[in-house]
Every structure is written in C-alpha cells, then in structure tokens.
N, CA, C and O atoms as a GROMACS GRO file, in nm:
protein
  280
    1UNK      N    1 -15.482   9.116  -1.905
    1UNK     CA    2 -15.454   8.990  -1.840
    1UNK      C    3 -15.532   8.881  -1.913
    1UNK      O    4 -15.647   8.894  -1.955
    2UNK      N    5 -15.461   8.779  -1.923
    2UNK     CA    6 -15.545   8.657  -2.030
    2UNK      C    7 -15.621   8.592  -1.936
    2UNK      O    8 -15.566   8.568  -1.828
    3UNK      N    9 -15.753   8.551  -1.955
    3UNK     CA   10 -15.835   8.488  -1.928
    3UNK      C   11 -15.768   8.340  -1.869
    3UNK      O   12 -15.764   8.295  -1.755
    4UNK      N   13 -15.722   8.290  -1.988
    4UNK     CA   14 -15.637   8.111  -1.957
    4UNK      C   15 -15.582   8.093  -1.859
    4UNK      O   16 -15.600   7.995  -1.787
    5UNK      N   17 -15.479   8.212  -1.832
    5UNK     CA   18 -15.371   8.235  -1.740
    5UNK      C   19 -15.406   8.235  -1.607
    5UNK      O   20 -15.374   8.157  -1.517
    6UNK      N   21 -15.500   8.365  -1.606
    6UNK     CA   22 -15.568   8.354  -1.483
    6UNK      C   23 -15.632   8.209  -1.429
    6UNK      O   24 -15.592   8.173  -1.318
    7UNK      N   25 -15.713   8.137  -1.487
    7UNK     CA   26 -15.789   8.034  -1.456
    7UNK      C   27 -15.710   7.933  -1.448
    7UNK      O   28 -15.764   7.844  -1.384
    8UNK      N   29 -15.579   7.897  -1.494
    8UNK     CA   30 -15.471   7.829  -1.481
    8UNK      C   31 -15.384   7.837  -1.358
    8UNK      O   32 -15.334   7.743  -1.295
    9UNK      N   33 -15.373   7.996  -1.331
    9UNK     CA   34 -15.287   8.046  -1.179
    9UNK      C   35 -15.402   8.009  -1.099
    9UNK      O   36 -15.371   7.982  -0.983
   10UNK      N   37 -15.517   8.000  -1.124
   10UNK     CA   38 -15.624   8.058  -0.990
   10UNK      C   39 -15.631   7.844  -0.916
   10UNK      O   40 -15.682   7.791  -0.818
   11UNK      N   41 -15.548   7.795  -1.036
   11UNK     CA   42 -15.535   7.628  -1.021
   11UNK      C   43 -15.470   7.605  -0.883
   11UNK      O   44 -15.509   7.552  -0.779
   12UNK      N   45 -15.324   7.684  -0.934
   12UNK     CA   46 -15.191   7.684  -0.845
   12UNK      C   47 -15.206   7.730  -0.720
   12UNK      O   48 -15.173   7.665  -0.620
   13UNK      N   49 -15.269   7.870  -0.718
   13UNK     CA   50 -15.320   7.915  -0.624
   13UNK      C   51 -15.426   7.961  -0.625
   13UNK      O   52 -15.466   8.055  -0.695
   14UNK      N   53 -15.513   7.869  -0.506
   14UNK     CA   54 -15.652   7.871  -0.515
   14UNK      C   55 -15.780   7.980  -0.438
   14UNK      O   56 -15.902   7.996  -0.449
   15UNK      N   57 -15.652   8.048  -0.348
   15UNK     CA   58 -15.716   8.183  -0.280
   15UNK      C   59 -15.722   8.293  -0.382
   15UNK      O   60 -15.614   8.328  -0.429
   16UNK      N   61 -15.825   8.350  -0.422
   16UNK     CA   62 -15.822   8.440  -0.522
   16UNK      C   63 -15.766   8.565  -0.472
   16UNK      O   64 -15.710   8.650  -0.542
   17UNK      N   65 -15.797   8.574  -0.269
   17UNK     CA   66 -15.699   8.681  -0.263
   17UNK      C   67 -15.550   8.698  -0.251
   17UNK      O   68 -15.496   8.802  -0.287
   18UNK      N   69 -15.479   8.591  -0.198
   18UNK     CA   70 -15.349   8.547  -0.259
   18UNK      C   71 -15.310   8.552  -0.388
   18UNK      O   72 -15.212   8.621  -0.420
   19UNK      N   73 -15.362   8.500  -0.454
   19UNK     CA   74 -15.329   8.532  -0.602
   19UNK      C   75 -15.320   8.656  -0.672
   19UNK      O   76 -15.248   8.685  -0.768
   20UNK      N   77 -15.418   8.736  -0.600
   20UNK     CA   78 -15.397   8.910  -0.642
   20UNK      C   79 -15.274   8.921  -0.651
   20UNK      O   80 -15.194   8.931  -0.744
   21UNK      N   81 -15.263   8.914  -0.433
   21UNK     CA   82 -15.166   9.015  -0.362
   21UNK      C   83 -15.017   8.931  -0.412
   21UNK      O   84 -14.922   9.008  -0.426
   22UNK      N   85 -14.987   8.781  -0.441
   22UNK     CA   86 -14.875   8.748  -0.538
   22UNK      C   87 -14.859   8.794  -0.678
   22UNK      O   88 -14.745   8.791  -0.726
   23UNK      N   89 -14.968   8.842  -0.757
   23UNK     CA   90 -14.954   8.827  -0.890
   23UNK      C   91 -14.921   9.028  -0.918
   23UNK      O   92 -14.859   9.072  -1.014
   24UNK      N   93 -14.971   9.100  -0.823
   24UNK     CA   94 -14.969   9.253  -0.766
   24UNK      C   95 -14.766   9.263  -0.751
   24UNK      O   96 -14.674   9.308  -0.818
   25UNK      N   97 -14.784   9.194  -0.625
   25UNK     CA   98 -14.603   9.203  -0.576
   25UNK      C   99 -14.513   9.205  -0.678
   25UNK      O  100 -14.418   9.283  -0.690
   26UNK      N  101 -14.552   9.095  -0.770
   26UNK     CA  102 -14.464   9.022  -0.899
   26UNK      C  103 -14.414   9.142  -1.002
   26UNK      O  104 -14.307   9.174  -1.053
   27UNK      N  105 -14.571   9.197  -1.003
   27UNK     CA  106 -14.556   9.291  -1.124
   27UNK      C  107 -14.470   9.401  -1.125
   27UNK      O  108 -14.388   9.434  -1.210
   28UNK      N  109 -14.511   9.476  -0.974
   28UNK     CA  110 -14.409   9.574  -0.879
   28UNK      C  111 -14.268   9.514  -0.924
   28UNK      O  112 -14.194   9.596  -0.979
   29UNK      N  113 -14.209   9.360  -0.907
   29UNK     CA  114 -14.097   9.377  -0.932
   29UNK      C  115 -14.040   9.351  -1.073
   29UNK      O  116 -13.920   9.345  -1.097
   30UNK      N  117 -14.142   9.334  -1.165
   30UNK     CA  118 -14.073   9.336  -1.276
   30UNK      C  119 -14.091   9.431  -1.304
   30UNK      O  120 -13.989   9.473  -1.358
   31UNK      N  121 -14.192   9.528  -1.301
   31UNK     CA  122 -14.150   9.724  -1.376
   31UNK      C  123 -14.073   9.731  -1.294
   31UNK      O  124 -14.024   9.792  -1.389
   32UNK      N  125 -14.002   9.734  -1.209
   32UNK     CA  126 -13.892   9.763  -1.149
   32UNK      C  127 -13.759   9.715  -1.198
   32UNK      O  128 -13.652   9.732  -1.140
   33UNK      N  129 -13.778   9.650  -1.318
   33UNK     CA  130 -13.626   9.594  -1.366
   33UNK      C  131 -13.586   9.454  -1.331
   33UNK      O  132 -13.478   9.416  -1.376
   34UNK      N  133 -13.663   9.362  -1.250
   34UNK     CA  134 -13.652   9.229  -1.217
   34UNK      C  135 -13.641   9.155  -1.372
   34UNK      O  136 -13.704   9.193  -1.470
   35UNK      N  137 -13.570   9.070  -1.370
   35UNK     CA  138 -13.627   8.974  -1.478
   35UNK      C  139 -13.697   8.854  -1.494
   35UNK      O  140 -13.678   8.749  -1.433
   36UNK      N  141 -13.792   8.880  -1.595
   36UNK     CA  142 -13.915   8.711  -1.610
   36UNK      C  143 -13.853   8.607  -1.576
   36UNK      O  144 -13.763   8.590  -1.659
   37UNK      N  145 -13.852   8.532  -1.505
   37UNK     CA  146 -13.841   8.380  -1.465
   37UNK      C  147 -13.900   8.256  -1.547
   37UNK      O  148 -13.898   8.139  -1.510
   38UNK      N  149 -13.969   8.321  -1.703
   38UNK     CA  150 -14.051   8.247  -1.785
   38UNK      C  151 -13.974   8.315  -1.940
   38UNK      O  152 -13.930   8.430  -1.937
   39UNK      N  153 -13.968   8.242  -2.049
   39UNK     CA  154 -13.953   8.280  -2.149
   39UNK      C  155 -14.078   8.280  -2.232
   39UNK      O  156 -14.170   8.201  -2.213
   40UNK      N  157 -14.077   8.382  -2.334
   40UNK     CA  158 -14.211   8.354  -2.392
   40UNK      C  159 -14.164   8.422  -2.547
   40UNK      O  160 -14.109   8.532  -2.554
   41UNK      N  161 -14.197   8.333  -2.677
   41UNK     CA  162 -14.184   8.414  -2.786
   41UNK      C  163 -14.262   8.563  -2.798
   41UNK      O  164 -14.209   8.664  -2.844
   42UNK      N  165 -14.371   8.554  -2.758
   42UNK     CA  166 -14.463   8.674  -2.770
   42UNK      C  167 -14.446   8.762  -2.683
   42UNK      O  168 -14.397   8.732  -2.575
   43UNK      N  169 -14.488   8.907  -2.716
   43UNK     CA  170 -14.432   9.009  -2.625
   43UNK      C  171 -14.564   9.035  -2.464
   43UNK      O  172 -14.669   9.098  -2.483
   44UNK      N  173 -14.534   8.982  -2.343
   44UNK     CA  174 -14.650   8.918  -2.263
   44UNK      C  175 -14.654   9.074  -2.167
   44UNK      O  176 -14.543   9.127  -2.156
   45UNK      N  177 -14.747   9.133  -2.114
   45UNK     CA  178 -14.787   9.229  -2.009
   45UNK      C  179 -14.704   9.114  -1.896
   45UNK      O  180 -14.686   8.992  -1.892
   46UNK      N  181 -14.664   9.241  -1.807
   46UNK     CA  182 -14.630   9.208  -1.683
   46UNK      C  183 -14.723   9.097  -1.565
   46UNK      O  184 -14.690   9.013  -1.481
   47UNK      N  185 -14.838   9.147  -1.612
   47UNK     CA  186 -14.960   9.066  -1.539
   47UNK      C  187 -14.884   8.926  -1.554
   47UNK      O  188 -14.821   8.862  -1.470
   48UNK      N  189 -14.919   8.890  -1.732
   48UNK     CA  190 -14.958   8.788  -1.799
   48UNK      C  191 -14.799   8.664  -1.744
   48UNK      O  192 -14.808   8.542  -1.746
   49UNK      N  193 -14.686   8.733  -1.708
   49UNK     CA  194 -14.553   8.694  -1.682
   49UNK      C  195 -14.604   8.615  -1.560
   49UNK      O  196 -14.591   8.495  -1.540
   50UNK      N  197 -14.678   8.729  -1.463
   50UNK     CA  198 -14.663   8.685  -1.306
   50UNK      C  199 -14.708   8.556  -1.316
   50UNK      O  200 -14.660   8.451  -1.273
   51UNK      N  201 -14.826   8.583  -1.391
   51UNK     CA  202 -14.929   8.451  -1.393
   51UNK      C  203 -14.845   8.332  -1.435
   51UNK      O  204 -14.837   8.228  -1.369
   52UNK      N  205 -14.789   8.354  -1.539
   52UNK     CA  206 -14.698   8.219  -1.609
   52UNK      C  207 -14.601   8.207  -1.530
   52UNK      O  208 -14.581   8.086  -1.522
   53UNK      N  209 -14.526   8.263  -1.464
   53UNK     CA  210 -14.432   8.230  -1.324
   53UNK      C  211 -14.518   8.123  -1.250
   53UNK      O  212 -14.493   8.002  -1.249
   54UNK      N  213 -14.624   8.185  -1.186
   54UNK     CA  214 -14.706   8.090  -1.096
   54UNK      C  215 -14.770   7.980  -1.152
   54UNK      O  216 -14.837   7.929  -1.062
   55UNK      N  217 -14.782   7.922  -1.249
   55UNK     CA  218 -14.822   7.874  -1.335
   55UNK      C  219 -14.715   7.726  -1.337
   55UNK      O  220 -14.738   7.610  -1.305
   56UNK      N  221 -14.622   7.778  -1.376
   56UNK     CA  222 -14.501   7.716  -1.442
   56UNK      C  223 -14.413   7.670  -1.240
   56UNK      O  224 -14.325   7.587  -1.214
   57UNK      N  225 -14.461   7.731  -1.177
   57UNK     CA  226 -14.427   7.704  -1.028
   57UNK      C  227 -14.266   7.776  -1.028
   57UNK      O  228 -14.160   7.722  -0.994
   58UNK      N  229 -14.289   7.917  -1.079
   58UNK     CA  230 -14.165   7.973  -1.077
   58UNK      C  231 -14.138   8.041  -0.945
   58UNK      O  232 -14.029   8.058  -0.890
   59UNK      N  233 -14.251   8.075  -0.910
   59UNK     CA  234 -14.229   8.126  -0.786
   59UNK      C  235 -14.398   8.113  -0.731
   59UNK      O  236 -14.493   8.071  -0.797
   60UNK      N  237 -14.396   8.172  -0.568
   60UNK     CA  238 -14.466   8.083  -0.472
   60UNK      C  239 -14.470   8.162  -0.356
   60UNK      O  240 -14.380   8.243  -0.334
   61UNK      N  241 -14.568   8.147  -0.278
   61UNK     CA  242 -14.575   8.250  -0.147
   61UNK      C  243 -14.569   8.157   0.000
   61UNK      O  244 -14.603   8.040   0.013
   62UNK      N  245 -14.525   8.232   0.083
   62UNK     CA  246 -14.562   8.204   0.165
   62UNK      C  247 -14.657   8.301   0.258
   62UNK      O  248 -14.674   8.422   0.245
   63UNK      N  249 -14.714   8.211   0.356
   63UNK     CA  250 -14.793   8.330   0.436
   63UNK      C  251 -14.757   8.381   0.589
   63UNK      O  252 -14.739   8.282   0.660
   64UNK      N  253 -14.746   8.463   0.636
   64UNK     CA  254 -14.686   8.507   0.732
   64UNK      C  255 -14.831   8.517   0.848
   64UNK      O  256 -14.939   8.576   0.841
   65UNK      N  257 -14.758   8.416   0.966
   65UNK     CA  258 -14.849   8.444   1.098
   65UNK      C  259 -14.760   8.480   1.233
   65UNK      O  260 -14.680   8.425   1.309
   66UNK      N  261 -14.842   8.636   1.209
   66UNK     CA  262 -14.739   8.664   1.344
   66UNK      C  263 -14.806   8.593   1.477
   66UNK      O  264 -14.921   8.561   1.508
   67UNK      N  265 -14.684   8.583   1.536
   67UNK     CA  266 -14.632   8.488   1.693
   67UNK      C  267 -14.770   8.600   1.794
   67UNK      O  268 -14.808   8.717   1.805
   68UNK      N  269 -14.785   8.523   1.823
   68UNK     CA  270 -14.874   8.560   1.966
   68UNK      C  271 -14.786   8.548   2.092
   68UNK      O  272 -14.758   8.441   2.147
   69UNK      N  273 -14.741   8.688   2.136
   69UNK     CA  274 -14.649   8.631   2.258
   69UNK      C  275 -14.766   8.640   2.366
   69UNK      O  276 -14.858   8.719   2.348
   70UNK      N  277 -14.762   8.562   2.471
   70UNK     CA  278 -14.814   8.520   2.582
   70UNK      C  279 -14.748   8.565   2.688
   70UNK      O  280 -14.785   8.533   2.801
   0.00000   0.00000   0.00000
C-alpha cells in the first residue's frame, strides 16, 4: 500500500477506522472480479485502487444507524 495514497485517502476520509473497513470492502470486491473505477498506467495492488477510488471520490460510504424502536 503506498504511503501518498494512504495519507491522501486518510484526507477524504478522516476516520482511520472507516477508511480500513471502506478500503477492506473495496478490495473484497475487486479480487472478486469488480472493475477499478480509476485508470492507472502502472500495474496498482488492489489496496492502492481502493485508495485512488476514494481519493479521486469514486466511491464513498455511508454509515448505518440502526432505528431505536421505542
């Protein structure tokens, strides 16, 4: 994972544990056959993609709060 990238995503998103658990999910779906949402001449690790997705504001989380029923 590149150093830049990281400190660049950690910009976008500033929870470092969000940023794992998005940059974790991402990867899951590109070894899975998803395709990069980023072009890159150089041949980039899956990590290094997620990061430049989030980066580039390719993609984005939301956070889920479950309902308190009363």
């Amino acid at each position: 994972m590149r150093d830049e990238y990281l400190k660049a995503a950690n910009k976008v998103i500033t929870d470092p544990n969000i940023l794992i658990n998005v940059v974790s999910r991402r990867v899951k779906q590109l070894k899975s056959g998803m395709e990069p949402l980023v072009q890159s001449l150089e041949k980039l690790e899956a990590e290094d993609i997620a990061l430049r997705e989030i980066i580039e504001k390719k993609i984005s989380y939301e956070l889920y709060t479950p309902a308190t029923g009363a």
